[in-house]
Structures are given as structure tokens and as C-alpha cells.
N, C-alpha and C positions, 0 to 999 in steps of 0.2 A: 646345365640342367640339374647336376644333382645338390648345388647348392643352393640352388630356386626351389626346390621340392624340399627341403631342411628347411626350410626360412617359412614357408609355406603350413609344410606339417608342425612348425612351433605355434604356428598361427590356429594352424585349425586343430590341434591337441588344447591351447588355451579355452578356445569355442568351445570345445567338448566336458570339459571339466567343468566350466561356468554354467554347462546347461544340464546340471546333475539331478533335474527332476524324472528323466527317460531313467534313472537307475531303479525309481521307484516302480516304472512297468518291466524291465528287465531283469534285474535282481530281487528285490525285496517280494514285489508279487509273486514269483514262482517258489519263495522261499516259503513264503507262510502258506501258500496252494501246497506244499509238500508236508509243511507240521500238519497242517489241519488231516490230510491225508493220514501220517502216521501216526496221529491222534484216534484217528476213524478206524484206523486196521489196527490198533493195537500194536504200533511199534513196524507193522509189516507195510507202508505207503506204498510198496513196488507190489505188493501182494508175493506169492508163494513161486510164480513162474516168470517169463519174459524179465527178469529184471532188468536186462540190459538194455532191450527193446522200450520199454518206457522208460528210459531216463532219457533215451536219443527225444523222448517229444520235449522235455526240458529244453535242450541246445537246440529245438528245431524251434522252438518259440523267441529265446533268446535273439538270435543267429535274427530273423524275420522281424520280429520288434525293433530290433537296431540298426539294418538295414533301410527300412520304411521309416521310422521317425526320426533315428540318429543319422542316419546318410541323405536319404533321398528329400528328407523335410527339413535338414539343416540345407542343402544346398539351393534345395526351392526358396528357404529363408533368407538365403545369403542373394540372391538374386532379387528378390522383392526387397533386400535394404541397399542393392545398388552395388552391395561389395563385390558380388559377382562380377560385375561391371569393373566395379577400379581393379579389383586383384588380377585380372584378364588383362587390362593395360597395362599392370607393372609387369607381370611374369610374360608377356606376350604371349600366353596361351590358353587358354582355358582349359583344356585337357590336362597342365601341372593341377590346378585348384583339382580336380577330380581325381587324380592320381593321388595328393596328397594327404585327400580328405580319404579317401579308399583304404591305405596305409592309416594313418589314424586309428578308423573305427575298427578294422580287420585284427590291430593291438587290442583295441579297447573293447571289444567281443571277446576274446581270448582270456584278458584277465575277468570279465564277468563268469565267463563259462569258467574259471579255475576256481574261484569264489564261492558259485555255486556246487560245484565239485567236492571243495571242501565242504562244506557247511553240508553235503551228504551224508559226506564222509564220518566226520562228527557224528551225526544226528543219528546214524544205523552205519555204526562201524562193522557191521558183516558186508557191504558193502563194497569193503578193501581187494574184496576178488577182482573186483570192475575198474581197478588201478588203471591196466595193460589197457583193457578198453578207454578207458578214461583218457590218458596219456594218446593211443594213436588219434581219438578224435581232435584232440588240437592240431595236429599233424594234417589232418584230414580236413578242419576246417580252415588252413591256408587255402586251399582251392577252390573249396565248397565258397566261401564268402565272395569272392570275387563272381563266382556265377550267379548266385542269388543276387548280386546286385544288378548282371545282367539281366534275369528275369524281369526284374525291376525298374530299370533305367528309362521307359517308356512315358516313366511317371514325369520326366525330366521334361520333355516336347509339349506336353498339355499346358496350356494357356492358362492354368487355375492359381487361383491363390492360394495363401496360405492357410486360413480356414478351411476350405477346399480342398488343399493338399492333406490335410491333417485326417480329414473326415474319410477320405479316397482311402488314408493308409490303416487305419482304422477297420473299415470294409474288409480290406483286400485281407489284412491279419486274421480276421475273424472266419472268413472263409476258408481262406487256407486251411486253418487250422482245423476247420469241420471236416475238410474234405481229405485233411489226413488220416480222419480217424473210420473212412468209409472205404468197407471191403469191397472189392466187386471181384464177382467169379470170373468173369470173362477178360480174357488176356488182355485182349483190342482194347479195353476199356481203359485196364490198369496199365498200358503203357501212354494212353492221354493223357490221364492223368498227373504219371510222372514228366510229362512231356510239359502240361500246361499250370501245374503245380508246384511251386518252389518246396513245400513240405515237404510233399511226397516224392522228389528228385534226392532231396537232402534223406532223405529217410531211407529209400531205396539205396544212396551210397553210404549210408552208412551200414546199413544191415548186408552189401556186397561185399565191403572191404572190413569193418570192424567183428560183424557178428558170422560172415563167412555163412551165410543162410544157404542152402544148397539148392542148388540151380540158380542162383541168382545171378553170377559171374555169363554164367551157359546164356541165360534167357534176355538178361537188362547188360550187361557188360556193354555192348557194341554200341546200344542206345543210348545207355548214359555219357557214353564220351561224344557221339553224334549231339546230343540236347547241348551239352556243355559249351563245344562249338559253335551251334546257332546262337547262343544265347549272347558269348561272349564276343562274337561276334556282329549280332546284331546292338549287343549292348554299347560297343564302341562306336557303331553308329547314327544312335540316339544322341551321345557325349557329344557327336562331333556336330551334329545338327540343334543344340539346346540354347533355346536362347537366353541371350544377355537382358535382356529388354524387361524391365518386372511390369509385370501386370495393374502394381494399385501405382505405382510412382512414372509420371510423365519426364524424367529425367535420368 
């Protein structure tokens, strides 16, 4: 198995590299969305407070952009060109191609978000304090990525094409991402939220374990490892139910 998943993950790292147009919505946009920022505040983009709390929406957009276009739209791709189909007949599994492709992006998130990181770091070197932070969220996002793609993997069972896939993932980014930025006073609420919201799951673990926000451990601790379960859970069994079959090709 573990030389079918090397063989596999050289395959699907080649695919990733060749398709380096997602770098310009995952890296380069959030870069210039941050000059124009500390262009606007006079050098201060994170403004005077929360620094640390607004930079997690950077990794929270990354993180969710690459998940939905680099994972879930490359494998809906790979499925509508058939490869899904033969790479399943060589490796005898489908679940390797998903493993392998998971491994991949879960690297290739990591050195985006370090990139980004840098190019912070640079651009407002007072920043350097948010190192320790900076540093645990990689650590953090080994686990966090694999859930977010459980979130996600739903997208995997729908009948849609590729056009289709693209526009769905598009949607879903764009909501997210609104409904990260909405308070709600009421508890009940803000724990659906992080329950039905990949942002605001990622955002909630980050501000429990990186920023140590008080009560957060007390209040969401027990939930966030409850979500994490269902998700990765039900995410594996979406993978095991996804079909080989593309939708635009009768072969």
C-alpha cells in the first residue's frame, strides 16, 4: 500500500504543479487584498488590535480555496476525464487516489500558508511577535485540513460536472466566508454555525488552541472534537460511496 500511495502521490503532486492557475486565487489574491490593506491603514493592514485573530481569516480562506478547487475539483476532474476510473483499476482502490491526493494538497496548503506567512512577515516586520502563532498553526493545520475536506467531501456523490463543480465551489467559498465574519449573540446559534461551517470550525480551533481566547476550551472544546468526528467520519463515507462513472463521458 504504502508504495501505491508514493507512486500515486508523484502522480497527483505532478497534477498539482501543472495546475498552478488555483495559486493565483490562493496566494497572490490574498497577497495583494493585504498590500492594498496596508496601503489603506498606513502600513497598519491588521489595524491596532485582534492582530492575530485577522490573520487566521488569511489560512481560513487559503485552507477552504484549496480544499474546494485543488482537492474536491481536481478529483471531480479526474473522474470526468476517466482517470478516476483507470487509476482505481491499477491501485485497486479508490480510497489510495483519495488518500494520496489528500497528502498532496494538505503539503501544498502548508507551503502556501508559509509563503504567505512570509510575505507578512516582510511587509510589517512588527509582525515577528505572531512567529509562535504562526509556527503552531501549521502544526494545527495537519488536522484541521483533513476535517475541512470532511466537511466537504459531499461534493464528491453529486452527479454534477465540472462546470457545475466549479460554480457549487465558488458558492460555498463565498458563503463561508460571509458567515465567518457574522456575530451572533446567542450560543445555540454560534455553535451551528461552527457545526455547519467549515470557517467558523477552523476559526473557532484556531482561536481555542492558538489564541487561548477564554472560555473557549470550557464552552466549544468537547464540540469541536464531537464536529471533527462526524465530519471525518461521515467524510469517509462519502469517499467510499463516490462514484467512478463521469457524468459528460459514456465510458
Amino acid at each position: 500500500m504504502g508504495h501505491k500511495l508514493r507512486i500515486l502521490g508523484q502522480f497527483e503532486l505532478r497534477q498539482t504543479w501543472d495546475e498552478k492557475m488555483i495559486l493565483f486565487y490562493t496566494l497572490i489574491c490574498p497577497a495583494i487584498y493585504y498590500v492594498i490593506a496596508d496601503i489603506s491603514t498606513g502600513g497598519r493592514p491588521f489595524g491596532l488590535k485582534n492582530v492575530a485573530y485577522q490573520l487566521l481569516g488569511y489560512w481560513v480562506y487559503i485552507i477552504l480555496v484549496d480544499v474546494l478547487n485543488g482537492f474536491q475539483f481536481g478529483l471531480i476532474g479526474m473522474r470526468e476525464s476517466n482517470f478516476l476510473k483507470m487509476f482505481t483499476l491499477i491501485s485497486g482502490d479508490k480510497r489510495l487516489i483519495f488518500y494520496s491526493n489528500l497528502l498532496v494538497q494538505t503539503l501544498f496548503i502548508q507551503v502556501e500558508i508559509v509563503c504567505f506567512d512570509l510575505f507578512v512577515l516582510i511587509l510589517d516586520p512588527a509582525t515577528r511577535r505572531l512567529l509562535p502563532i504562526m509556527m503552531g498553526g501549521l502544526l494545527v493545520n495537519f488536522i484541521l485540513i483533513p476535517i475541512v475536506v470532511g466537511f466537504t467531501n459531499f461534493i464528491l456523490v453529486l452527479p454534477i460536472r465540472v462546470n457545475l463543480a466549479s460554480l457549487l465551489a465558488m458558492g460555498y467559498i463565498l458563503l463561508a466566508m460571509l458567515l465567518v465574519n457574522i456575530t451572533v449573540a446567542n450560543e445555540w446559534l454560534t455553535q451551528l454555525l461552527i457545526a455547519l461551517n467549515p470557517g467558523s470550525y477552523m476559526v473557532a480551533v484556531y482561536s481555542m488552541v492558538l489564541l487561548r481566547v477564554p472560555g473557549q476550551v470550557e464552552s466549544n472544546g468537547l464540540l469541536l472534537v464531537v464536529i471533527a468526528g462526524v465530519y471525518l467520519v461521515t467524510g469517509y463515507y462519502w469517499v467510499q460511496h463516490m462514484s467512478l462513472q463521469s457524468n459528460t463521458s459514456r465510458y
